[in-house]
N, C-alpha and C positions, 0 to 999 in steps of 0.2 A: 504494500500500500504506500503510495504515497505521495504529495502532495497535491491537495484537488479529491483527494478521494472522499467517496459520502456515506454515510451510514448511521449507524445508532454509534453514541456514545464509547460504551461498554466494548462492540465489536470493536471499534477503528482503537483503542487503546488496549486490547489484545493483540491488535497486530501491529502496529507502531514495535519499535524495541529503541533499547536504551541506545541515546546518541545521535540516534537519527534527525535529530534538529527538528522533528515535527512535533505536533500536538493537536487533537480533535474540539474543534471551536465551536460550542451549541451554538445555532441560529434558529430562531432567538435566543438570548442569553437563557443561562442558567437561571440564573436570579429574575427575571420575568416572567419565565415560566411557571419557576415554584410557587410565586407571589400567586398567579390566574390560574395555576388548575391541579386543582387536590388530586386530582391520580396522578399528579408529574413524579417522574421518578428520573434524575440525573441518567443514568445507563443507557435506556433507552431513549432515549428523547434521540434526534436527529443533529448530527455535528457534519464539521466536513475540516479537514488533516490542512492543516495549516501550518508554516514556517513556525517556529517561536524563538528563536534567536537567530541575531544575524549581527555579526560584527558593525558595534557603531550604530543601527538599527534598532536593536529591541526585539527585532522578527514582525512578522507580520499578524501574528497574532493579538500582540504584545499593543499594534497600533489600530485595533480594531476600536470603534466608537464605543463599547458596550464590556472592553476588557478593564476589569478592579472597578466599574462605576456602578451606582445604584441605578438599578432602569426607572426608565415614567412609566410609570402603573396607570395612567389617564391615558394612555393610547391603547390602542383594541392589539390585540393579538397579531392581525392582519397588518397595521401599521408598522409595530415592528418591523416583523417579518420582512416587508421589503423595504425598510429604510437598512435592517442592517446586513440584505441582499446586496444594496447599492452600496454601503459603507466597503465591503469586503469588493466590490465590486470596483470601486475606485482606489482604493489600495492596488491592485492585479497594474490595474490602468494607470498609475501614478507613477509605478516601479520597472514598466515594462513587459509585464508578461500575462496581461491579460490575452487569451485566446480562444480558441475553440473549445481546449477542454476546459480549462475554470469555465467559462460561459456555461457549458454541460455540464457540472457540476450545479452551477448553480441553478442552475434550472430544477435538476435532480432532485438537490435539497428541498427548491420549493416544493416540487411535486409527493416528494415522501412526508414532509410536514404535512400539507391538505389530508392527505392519507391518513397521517397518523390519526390526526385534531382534527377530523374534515369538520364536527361540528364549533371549532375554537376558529376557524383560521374561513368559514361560510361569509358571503358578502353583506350577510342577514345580523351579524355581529361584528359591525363595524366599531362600535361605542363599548364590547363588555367588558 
C-alpha cells in the first residue's frame, strides 16, 4: 500500500509498516466524526495513506486543515467531507503531484464514505 491508497482505518494501518513515511488520514476527521455519530468507531471509519513526514515539510499529513485542530461541529457531515476532499486536494496541487491516481483516490474515498454513512453524508442532511 501506498501513498493514495483508500480504505478503513484499521486495514491501511495493518498494512503500512514501520518507516515507511506514511500514515492513514480519516476524511472527515476523526474528531468530527466521533462528535456526529454514536456508532463511529476510529478502525473502521474510511482514511486514505498519506505522507507524514517530509524533511523541512511536516509531511502532508501533518498540513492537512483538520490535523491536531478541533473540527466545527455546525457544519453537516456533507460539508466537511468535501471541504476536507479539496483541502487534501490542494495540498496534491500545491506540491506537484496531484494526478490521476490521488484524483481516484479521492473520488474512492468519497464514494466508500456515502456507502458507509449513506444516511450521514444524504443531500437531505445538509444542517445535522
Amino acid at each position: 500500500m501506498g501513498e493514495g491508497s483508500v480504505g478503513t482505518y484499521g486495514d491501511l494501518l495493518k498494512a503500512g509498516r514501520r518507516g515507511d513515511n506514511l500514515t492513514p488520514h480519516h476524511i472527515p476527521s476523526n474528531a468530527f466524526m466521533k462528535a456526529k455519530v454514536t456508532s463511529y468507531t476510529t478502525n473502521k471509519r474510511i482514511a486514505m495513506m498519506m505522507e507524514h513526514l517530509s524533511p523541512g515539510k511536516g509531511g502532508r499529513h501533518r498540513q492537512t486543515n483538520s490535523y491536531g485542530k478541533s473540527p466545527n461541529l455546525k457544519l453537516s457531515p456533507r460539508e466537511v467531507l468535501a471541504k476536507e476532499i479539496q483541502d487534501v486536494r490542494s495540498i496534491y496541487l500545491r506540491q506537484g503531484l496531484y494526478n490521476k491516481d490521488i484524483r481516484y483516490s479521492l473520488q474512492t474515498l468519497i464514494r466508500m464514505n456515502k456507502l458507509q454513512w449513506k444516511d450521514i453524508f444524504d443531500k437531505e442532511n445538509i444542517k445535522s
